[in-house]
N, C-alpha and C positions, 0 to 999 in steps of 0.2 A: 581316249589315249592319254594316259599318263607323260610327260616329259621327261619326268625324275626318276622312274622307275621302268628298266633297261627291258625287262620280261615285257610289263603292259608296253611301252613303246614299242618294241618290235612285231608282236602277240600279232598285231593287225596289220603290220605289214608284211607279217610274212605266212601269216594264217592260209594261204593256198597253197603251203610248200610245206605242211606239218607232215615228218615225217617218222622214223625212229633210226636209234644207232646200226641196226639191223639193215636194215633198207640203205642209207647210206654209205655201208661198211662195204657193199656187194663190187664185187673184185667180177666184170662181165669176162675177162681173157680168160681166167683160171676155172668161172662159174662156180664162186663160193663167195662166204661171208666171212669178214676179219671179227665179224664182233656177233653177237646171238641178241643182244639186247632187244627187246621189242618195249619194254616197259617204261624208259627212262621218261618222264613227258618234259616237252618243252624242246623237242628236237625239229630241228626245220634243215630240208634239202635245200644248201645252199645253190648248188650245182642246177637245180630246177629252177630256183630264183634268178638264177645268172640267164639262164634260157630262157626265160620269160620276158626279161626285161632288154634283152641285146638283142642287135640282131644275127640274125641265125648265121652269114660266114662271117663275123664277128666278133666269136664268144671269146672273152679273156677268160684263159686261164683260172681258174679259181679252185678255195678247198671244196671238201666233199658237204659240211653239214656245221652247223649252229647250235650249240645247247647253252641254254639260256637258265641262267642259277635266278637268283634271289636279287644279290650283288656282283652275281658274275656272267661274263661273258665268254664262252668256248667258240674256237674258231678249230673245227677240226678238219685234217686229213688224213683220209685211211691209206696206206702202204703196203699193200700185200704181200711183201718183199721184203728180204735183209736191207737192214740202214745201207750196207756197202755198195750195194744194188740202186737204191735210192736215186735217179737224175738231178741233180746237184742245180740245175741250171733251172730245170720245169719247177723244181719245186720253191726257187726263190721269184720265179715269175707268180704262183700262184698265191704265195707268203703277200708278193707286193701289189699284184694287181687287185687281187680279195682283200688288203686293207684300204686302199683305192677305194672299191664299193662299198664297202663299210662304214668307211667316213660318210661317203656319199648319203650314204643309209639313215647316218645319223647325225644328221646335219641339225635338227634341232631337238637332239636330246638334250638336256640338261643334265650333265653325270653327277650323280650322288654318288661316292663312294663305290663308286664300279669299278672291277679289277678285270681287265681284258687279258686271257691266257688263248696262245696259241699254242694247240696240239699237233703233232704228228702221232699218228699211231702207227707202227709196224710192226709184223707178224715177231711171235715167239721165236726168240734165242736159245738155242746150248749153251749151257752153263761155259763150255769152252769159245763157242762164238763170243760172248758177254767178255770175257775175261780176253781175248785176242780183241777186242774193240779198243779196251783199252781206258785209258783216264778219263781223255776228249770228250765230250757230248754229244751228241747226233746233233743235236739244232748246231753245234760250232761248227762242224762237219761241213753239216750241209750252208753254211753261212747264212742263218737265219738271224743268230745275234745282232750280225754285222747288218745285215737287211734290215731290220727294225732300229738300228742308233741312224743308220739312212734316212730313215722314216719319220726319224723324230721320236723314237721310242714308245709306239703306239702301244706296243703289248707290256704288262707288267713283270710275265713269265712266257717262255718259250720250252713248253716238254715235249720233248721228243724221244720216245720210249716205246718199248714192244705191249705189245697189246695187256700182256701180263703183270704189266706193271701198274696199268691202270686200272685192272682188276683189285689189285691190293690197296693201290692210293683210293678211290672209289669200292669203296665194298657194296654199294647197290647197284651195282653193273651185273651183269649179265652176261659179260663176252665170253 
C-alpha cells in the first residue's frame, strides 16, 4: 500500500466494493440507471463500503461511489431527479457524514498533491429548465459550499451538475 499515492492507498481498501459508474448510478424507485458507464476503472460502491463496515440499523447516510483519478479524488452522488426536487437536508447529511468516513478512511494517507472534488450528478435539464435555474449553483442551493467551509474545506471543488454535463467535462464517460 502506497501512502502517497490516493489510488494504491485506497485500491486495497476498498477492493471488495469495486464497482462501476453504471452499477452505482441505479435509481431502485424509478428501476433505471443515471449513467451507462461500465468502463470507467477505479470506481468503488461506496454505499456497499458504508454497509459493510456499520452496523446494519446504523448506516449514515452516505454518497453513492468513489472514483479514484491519478491525483484525484471523486466523491460521487447520483440524483435521479431535477436539482429542485433534490432534499436539501439528506443530501447535506450525506455531503457531511461521507466526509466524516472519509477522513476516517484516510487517516494515514500522506496527500501528495491530491485535489478532492465532490460531485452530485442529476438527470438531464431542458434548455428552459437550465435557464429557469438560474445564476445560483446547485451545490449553493443545496448548501454544500457552506457544508464544506463547516468542514474545514475538505473538497477543493463542489460540481453539482446534470448528468450531461459531465459527459462533456469527461469525454470518456459513458453516461
Amino acid at each position: 500500500m502506497n501512502k502517497y499515492n490516493i489510488r494504491d492507498f485506497l485500491r486495497a481498501k476498498l477492493a471488495e466494493h469495486k464497482s462501476t459508474l453504471k452499477q452505482t448510478s441505479y435509481d431502485m424507485d424509478k428501476d433505471e440507471y443515471l449513467c451507462n458507464d461500465s468502463q470507467t476503472d477505479y470506481v468503488y460502491d461506496f454505499d456497499s463500503y458504508v454497509e459493510s463496515n456499520f452496523e446494519k440499523g446504523r448506516l449514515p447516510a452516505s454518497p453513492d461511489a468513489i472514483l479514484l483519478g491519478d491525483k484525484r479524488f471523486y466523491f460521487i452522488e447520483f440524483k435521479n431527479q431535477n436539482p429542485s426536487s433534490i432534499d436539501k437536508k439528506n443530501m447535506k447529511d450525506k455531503f457531511e457524514k461521507g466526509t466524516v468516513i472519509i477522513r476516517n478512511l484516510l487517516t494515514d494517507f500522506i496527500p501528495q498533491d491530491v485535489e478532492y472534488i465532490f460531485c452530485v450528478v442529476h438527470k438531464k435539464q431542458s434548455s428552459m429548465q437550465a435557464y429557469q435555474r438560474g445564476i445560483e449553483s446547485t451545490a449553493s442551493r443545496l448548501g454544500l459550499e457552506a457544508k464544506n467551509k463547516e468542514l474545514g474545506g475538505f473538497y477543493n471543488k463542489i460540481i453539482a451538475d446534470s448528468v450531461d454535463y459531465y459527459q462533456r467535462f469527461f469525454k470518456q464517460l459513458q453516461c
